[in-house]
PDB file of N, CA, C and O in Angstrom:
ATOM      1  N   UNK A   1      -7.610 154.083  94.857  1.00  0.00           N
ATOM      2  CA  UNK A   1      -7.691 154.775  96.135  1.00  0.00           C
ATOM      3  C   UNK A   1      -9.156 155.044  96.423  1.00  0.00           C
ATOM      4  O   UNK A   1      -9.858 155.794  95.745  1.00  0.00           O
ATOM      5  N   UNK A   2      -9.545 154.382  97.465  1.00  0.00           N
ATOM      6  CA  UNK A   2     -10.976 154.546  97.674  1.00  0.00           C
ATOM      7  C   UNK A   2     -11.382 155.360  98.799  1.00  0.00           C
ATOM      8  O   UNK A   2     -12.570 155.531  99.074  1.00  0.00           O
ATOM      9  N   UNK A   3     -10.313 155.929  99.535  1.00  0.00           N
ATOM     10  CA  UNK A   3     -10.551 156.799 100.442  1.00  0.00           C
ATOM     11  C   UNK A   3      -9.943 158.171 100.240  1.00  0.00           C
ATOM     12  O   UNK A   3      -8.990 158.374  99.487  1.00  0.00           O
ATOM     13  N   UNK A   4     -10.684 159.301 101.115  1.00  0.00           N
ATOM     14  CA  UNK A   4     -10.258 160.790 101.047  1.00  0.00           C
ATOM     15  C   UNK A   4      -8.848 160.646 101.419  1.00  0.00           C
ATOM     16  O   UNK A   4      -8.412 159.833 102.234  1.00  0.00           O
ATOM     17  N   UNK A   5      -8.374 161.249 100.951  1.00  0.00           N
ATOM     18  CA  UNK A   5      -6.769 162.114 101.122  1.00  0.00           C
ATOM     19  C   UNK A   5      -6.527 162.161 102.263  1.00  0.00           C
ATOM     20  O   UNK A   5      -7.630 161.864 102.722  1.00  0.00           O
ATOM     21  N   UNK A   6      -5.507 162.410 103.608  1.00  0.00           N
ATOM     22  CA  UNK A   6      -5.579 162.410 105.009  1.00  0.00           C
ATOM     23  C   UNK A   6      -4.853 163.324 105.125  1.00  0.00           C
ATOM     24  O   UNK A   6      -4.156 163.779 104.217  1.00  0.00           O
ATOM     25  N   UNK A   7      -4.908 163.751 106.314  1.00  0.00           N
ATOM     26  CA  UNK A   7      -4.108 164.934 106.972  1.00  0.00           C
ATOM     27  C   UNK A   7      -2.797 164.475 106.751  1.00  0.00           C
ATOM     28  O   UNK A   7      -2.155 165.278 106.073  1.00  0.00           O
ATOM     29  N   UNK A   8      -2.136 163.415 107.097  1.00  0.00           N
ATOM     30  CA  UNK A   8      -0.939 162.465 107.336  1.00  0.00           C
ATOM     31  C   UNK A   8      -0.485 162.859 105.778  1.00  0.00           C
ATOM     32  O   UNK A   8       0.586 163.429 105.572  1.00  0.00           O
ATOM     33  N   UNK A   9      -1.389 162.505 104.717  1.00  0.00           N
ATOM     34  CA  UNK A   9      -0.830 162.270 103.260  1.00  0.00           C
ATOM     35  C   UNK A   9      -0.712 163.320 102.708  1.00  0.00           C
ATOM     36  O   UNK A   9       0.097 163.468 101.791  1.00  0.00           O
ATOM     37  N   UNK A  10      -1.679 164.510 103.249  1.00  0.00           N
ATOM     38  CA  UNK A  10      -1.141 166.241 102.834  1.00  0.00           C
ATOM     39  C   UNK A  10       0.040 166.427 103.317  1.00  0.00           C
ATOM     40  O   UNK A  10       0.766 166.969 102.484  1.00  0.00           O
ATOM     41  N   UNK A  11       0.680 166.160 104.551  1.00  0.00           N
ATOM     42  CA  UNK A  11       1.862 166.317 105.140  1.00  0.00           C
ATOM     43  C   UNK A  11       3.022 165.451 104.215  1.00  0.00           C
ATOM     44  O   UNK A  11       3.926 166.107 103.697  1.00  0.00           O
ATOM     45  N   UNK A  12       2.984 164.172 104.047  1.00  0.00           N
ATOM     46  CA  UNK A  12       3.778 163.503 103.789  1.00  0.00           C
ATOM     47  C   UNK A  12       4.168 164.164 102.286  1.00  0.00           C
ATOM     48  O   UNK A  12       5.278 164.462 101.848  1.00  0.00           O
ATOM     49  N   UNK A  13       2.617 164.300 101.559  1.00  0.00           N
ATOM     50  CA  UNK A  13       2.706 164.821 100.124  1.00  0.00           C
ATOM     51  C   UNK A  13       4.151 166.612  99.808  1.00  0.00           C
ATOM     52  O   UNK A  13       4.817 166.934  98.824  1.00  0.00           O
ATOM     53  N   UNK A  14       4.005 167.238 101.184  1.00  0.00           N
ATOM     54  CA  UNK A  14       4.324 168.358 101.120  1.00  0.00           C
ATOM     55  C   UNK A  14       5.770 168.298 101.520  1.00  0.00           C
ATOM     56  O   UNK A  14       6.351 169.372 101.671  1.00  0.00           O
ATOM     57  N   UNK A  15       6.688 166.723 101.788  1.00  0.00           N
ATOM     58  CA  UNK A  15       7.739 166.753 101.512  1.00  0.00           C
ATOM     59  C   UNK A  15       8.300 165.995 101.159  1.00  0.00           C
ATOM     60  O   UNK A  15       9.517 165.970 101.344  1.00  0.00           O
ATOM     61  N   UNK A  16       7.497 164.833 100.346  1.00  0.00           N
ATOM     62  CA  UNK A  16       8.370 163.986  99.747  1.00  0.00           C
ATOM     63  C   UNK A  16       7.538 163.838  98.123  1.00  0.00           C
ATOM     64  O   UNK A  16       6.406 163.389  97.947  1.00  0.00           O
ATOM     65  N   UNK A  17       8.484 164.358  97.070  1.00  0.00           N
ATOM     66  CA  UNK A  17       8.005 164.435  95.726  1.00  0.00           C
ATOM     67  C   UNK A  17       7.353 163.569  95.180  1.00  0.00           C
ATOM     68  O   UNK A  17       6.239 163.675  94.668  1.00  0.00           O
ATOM     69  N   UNK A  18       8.296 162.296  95.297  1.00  0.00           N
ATOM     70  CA  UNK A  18       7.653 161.018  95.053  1.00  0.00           C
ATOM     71  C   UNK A  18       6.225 160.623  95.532  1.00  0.00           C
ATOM     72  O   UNK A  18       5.329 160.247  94.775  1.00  0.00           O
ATOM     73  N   UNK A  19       6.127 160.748  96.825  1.00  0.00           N
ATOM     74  CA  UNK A  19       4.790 160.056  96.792  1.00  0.00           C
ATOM     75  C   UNK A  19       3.687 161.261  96.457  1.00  0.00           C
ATOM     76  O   UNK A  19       2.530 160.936  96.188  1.00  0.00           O
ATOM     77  N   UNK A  20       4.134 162.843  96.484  1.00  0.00           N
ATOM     78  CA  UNK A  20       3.008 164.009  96.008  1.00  0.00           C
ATOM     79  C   UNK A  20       3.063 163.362  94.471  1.00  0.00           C
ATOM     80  O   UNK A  20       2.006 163.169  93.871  1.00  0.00           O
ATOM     81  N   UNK A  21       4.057 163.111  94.002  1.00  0.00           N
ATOM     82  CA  UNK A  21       3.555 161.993  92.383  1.00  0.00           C
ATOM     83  C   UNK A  21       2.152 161.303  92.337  1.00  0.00           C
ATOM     84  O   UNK A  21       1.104 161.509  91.724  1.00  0.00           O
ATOM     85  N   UNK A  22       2.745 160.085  93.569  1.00  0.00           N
ATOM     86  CA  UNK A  22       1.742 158.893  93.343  1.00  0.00           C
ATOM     87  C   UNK A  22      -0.065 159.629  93.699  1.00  0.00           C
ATOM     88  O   UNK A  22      -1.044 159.402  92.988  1.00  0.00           O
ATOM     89  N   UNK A  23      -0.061 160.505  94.969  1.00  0.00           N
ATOM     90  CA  UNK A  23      -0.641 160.599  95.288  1.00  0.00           C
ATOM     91  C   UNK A  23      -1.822 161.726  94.140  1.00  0.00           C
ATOM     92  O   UNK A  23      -3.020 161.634  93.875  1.00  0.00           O
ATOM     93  N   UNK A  24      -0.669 162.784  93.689  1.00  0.00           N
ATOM     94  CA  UNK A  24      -1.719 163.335  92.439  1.00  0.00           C
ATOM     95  C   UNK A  24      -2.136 162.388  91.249  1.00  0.00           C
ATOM     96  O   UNK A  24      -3.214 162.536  90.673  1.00  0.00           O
ATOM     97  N   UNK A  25      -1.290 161.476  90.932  1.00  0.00           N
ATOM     98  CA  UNK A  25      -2.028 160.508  90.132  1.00  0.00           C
ATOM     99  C   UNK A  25      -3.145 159.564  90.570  1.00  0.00           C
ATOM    100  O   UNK A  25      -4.106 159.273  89.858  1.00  0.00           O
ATOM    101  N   UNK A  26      -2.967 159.186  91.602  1.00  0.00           N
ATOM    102  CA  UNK A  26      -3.832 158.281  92.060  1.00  0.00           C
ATOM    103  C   UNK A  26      -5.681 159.202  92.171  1.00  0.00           C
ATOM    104  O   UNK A  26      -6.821 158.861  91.856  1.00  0.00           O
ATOM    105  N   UNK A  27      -5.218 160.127  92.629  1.00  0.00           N
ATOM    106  CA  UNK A  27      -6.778 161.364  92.772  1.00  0.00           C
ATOM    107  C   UNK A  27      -7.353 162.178  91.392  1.00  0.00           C
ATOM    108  O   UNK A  27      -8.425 162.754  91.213  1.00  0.00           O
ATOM    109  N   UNK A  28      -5.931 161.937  90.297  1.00  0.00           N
ATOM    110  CA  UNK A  28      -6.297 162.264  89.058  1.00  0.00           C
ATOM    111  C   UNK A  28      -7.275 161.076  88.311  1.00  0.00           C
ATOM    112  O   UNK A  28      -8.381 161.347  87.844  1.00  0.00           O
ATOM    113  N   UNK A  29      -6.692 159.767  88.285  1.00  0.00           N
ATOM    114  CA  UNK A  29      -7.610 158.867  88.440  1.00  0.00           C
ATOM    115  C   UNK A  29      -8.914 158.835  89.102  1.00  0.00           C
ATOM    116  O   UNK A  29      -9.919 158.593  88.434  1.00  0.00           O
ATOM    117  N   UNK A  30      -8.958 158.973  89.881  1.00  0.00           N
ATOM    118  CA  UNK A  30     -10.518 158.842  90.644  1.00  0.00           C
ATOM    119  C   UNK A  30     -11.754 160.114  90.247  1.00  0.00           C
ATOM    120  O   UNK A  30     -12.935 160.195  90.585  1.00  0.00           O
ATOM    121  N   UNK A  31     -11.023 160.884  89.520  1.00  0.00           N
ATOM    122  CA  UNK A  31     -11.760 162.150  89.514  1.00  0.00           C
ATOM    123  C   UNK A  31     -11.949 161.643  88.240  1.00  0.00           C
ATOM    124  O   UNK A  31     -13.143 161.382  88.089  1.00  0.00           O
ATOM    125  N   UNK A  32     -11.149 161.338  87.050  1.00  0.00           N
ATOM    126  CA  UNK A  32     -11.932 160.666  85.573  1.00  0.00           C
ATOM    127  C   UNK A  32     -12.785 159.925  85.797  1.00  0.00           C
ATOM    128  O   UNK A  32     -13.847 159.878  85.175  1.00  0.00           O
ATOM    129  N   UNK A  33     -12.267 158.778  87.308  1.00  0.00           N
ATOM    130  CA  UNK A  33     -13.391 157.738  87.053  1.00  0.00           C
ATOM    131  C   UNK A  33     -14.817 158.437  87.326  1.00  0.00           C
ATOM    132  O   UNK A  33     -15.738 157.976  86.651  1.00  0.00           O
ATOM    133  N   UNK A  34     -15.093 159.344  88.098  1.00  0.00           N
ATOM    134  CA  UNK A  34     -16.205 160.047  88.587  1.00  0.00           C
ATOM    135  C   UNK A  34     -16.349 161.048  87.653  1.00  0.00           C
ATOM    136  O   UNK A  34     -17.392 161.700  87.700  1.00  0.00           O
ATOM    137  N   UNK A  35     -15.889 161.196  87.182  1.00  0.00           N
ATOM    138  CA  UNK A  35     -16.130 162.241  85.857  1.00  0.00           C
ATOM    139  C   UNK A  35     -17.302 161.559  84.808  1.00  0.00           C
ATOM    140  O   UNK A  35     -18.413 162.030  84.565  1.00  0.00           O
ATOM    141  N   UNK A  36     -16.643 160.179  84.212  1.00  0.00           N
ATOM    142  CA  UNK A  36     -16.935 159.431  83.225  1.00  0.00           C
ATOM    143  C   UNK A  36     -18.283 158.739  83.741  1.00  0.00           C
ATOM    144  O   UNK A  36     -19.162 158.745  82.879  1.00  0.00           O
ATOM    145  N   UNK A  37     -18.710 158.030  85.186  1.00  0.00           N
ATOM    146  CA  UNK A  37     -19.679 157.956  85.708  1.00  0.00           C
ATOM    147  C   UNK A  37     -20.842 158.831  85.376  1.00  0.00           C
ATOM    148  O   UNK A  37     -21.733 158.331  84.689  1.00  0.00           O
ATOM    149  N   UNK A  38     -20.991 160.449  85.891  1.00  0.00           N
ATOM    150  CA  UNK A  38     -21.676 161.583  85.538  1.00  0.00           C
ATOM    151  C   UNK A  38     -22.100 161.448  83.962  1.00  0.00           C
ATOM    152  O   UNK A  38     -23.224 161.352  83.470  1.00  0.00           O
ATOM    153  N   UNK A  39     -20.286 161.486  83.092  1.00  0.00           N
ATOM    154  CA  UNK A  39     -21.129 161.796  82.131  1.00  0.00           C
ATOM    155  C   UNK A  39     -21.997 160.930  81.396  1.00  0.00           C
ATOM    156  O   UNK A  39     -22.666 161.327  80.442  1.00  0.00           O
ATOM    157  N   UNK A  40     -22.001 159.480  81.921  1.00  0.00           N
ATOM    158  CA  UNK A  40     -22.577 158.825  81.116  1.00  0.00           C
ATOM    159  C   UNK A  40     -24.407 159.012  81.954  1.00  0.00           C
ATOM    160  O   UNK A  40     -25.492 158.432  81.915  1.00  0.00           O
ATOM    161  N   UNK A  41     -24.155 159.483  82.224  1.00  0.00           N
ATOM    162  CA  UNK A  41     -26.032 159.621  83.137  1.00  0.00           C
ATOM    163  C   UNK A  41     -26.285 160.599  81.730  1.00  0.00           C
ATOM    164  O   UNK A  41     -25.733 161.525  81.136  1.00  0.00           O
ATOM    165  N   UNK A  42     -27.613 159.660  81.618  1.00  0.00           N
ATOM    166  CA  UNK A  42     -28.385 160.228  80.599  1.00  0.00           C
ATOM    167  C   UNK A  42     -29.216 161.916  81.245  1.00  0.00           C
ATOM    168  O   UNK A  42     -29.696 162.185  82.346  1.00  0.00           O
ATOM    169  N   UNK A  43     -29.122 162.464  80.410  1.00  0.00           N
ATOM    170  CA  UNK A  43     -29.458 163.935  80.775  1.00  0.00           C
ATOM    171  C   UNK A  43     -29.151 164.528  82.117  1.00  0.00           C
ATOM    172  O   UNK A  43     -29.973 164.659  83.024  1.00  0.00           O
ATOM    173  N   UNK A  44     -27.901 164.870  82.154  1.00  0.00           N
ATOM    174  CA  UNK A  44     -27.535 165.543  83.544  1.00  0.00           C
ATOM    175  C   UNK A  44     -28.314 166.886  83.645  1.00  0.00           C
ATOM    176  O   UNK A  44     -28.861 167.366  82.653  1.00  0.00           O
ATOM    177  N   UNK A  45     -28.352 167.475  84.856  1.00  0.00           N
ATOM    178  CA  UNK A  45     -28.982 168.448  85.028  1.00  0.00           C
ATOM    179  C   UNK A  45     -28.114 169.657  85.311  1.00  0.00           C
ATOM    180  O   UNK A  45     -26.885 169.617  85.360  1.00  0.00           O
ATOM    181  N   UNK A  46     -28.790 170.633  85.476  1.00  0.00           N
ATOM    182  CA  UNK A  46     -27.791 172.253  84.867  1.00  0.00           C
ATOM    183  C   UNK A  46     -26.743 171.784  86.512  1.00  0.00           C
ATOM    184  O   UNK A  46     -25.528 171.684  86.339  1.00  0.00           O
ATOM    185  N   UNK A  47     -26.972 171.683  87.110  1.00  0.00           N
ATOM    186  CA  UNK A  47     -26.281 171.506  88.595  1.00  0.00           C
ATOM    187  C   UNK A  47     -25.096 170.539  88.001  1.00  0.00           C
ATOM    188  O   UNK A  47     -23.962 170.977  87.807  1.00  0.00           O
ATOM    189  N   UNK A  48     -25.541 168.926  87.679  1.00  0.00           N
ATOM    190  CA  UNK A  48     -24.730 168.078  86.893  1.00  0.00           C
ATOM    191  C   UNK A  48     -23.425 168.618  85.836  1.00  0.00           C
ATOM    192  O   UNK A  48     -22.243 168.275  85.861  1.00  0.00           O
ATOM    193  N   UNK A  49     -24.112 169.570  84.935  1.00  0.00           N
ATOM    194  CA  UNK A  49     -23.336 169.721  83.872  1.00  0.00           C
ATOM    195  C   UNK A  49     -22.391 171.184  84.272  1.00  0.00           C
ATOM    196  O   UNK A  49     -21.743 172.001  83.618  1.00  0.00           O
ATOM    197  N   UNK A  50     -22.656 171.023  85.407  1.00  0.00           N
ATOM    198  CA  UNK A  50     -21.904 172.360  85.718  1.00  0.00           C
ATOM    199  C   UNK A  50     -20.844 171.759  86.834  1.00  0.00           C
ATOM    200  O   UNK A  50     -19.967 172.514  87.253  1.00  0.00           O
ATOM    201  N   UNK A  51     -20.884 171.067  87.079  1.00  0.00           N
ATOM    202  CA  UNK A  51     -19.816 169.741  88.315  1.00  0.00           C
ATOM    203  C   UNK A  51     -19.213 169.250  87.471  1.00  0.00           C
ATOM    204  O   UNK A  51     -18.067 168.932  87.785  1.00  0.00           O
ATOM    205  N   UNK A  52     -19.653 168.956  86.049  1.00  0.00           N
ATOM    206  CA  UNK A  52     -19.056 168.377  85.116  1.00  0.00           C
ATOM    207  C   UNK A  52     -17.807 169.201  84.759  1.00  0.00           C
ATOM    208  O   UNK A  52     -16.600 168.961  84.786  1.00  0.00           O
ATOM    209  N   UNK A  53     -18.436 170.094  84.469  1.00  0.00           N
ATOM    210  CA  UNK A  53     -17.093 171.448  84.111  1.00  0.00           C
ATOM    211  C   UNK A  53     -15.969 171.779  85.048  1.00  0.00           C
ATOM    212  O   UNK A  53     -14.905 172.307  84.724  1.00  0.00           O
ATOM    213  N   UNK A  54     -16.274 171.469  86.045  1.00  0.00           N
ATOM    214  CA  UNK A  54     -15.441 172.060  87.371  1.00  0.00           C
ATOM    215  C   UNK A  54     -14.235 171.011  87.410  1.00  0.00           C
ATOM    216  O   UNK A  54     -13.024 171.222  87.339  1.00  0.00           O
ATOM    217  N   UNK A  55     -15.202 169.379  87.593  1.00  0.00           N
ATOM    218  CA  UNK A  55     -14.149 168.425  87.018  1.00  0.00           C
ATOM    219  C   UNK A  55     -13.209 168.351  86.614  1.00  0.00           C
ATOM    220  O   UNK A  55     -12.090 168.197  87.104  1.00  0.00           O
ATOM    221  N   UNK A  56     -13.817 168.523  85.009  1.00  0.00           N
ATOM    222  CA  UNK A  56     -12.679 168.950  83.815  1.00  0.00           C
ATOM    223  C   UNK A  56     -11.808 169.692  84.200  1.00  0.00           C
ATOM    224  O   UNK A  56     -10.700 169.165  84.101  1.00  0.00           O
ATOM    225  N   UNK A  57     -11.793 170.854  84.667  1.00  0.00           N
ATOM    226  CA  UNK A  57     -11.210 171.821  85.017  1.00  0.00           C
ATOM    227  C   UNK A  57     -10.267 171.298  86.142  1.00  0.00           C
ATOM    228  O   UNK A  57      -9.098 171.391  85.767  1.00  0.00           O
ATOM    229  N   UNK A  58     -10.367 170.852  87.218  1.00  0.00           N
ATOM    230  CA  UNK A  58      -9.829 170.178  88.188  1.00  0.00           C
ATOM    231  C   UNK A  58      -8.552 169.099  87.408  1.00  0.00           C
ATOM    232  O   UNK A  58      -7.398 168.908  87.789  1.00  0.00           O
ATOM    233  N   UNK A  59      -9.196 168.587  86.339  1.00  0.00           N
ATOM    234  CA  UNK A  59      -8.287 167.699  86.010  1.00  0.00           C
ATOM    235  C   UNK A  59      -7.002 167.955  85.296  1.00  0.00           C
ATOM    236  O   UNK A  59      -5.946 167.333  85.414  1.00  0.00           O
ATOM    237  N   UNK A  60      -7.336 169.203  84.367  1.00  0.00           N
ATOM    238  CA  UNK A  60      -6.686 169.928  83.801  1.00  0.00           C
ATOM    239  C   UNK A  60      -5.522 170.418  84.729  1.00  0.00           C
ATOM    240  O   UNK A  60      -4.357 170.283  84.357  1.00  0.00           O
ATOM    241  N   UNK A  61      -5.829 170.977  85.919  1.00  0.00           N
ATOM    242  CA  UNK A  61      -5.013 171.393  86.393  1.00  0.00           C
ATOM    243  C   UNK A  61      -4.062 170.293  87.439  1.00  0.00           C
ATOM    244  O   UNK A  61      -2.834 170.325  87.529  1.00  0.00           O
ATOM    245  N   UNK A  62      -4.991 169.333  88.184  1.00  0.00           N
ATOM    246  CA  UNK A  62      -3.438 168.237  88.397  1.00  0.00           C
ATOM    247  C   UNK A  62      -3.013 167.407  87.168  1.00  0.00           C
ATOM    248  O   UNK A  62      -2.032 166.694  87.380  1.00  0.00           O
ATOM    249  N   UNK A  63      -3.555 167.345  85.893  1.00  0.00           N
ATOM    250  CA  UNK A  63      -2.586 167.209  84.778  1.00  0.00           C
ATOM    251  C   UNK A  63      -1.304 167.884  84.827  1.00  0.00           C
ATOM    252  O   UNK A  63      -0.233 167.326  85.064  1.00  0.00           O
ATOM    253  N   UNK A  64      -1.492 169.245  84.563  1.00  0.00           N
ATOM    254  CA  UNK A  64      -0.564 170.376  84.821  1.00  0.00           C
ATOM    255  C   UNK A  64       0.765 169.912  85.718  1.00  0.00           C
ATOM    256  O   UNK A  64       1.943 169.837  85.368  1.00  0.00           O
ATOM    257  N   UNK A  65       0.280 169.694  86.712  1.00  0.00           N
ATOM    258  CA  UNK A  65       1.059 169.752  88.059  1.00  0.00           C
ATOM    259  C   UNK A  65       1.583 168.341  88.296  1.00  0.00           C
ATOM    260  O   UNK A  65       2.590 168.209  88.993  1.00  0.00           O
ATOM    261  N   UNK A  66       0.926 167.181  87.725  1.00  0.00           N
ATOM    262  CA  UNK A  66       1.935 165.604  87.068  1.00  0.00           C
ATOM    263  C   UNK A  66       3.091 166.383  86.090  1.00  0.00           C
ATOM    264  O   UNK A  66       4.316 166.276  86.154  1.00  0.00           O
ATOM    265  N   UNK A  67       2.570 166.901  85.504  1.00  0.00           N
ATOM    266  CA  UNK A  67       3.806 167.199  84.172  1.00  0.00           C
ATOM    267  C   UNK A  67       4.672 167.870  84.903  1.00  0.00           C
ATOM    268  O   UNK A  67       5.859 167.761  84.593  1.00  0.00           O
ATOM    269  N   UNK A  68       4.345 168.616  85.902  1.00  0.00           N
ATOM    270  CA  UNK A  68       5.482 169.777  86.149  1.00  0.00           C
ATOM    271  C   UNK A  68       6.144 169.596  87.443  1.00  0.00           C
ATOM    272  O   UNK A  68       6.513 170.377  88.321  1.00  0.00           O
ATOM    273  N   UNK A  69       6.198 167.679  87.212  1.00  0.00           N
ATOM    274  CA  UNK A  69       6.746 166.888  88.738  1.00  0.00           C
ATOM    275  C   UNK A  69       5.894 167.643  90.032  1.00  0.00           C
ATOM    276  O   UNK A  69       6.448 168.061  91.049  1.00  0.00           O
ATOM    277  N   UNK A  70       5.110 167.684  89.883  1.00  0.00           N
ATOM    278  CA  UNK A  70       3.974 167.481  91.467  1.00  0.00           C
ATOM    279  C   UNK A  70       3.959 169.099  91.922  1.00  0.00           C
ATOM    280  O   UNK A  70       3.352 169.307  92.973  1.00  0.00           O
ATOM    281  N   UNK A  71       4.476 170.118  91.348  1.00  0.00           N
ATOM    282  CA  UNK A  71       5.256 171.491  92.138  1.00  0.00           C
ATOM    283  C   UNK A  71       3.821 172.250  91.949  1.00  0.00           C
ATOM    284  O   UNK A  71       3.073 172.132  90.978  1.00  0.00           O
ATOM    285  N   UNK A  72       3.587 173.165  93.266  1.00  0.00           N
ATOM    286  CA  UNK A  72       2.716 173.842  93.523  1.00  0.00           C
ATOM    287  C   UNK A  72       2.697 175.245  92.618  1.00  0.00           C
ATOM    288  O   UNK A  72       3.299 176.317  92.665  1.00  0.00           O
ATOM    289  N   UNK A  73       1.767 174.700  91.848  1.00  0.00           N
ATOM    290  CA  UNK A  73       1.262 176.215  90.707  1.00  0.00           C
ATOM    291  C   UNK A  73       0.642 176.405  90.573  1.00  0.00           C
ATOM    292  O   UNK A  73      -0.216 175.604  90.203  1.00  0.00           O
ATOM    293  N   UNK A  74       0.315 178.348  90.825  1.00  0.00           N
ATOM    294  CA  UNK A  74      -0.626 178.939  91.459  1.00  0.00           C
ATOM    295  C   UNK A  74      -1.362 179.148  89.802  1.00  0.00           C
ATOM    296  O   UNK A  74      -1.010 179.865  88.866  1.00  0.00           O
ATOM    297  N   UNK A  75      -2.751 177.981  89.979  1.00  0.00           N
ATOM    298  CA  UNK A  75      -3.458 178.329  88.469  1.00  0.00           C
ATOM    299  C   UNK A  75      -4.691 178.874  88.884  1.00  0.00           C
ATOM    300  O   UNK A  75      -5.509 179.259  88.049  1.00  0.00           O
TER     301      UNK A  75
END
């Protein structure tokens, strides 16, 4: 998925399970791939390594929310 999320796909996401599936996986993907990009830059900077964290954190939580079939939880 090489483009932002759409108004259309927040909507669609907010009533059909299945594709809020595809669609958190597909953005869980893109956020490792941009994750793994960063971290491989030799010496990130305090700004860097702190986007880095947020990431992680980001990922952690639509991990969460794949496992727990796509359902909105307030983390």
């Amino acid at each position: 998925m090489n483009k932002l999320v759409s108004d259309a796909d927040l909507s669609r996401a907010r009533h059909d399970p299945e594709f809020r599936q595809q669609l958190l996986a597909a953005n869980l993907d893109r956020l490792l791939g941009a994750l793994n990009r960063m971290r491989r830059e030799s010496a990130p900077s305090e700004e860097g390594a702190r986007q880095l964290q947020e990431g992680a954190d980001l990922a952690v939580q639509l991990a969460d929310r794949l496992q727990n079939g796509g359902a909105e939880n307030a983390a």
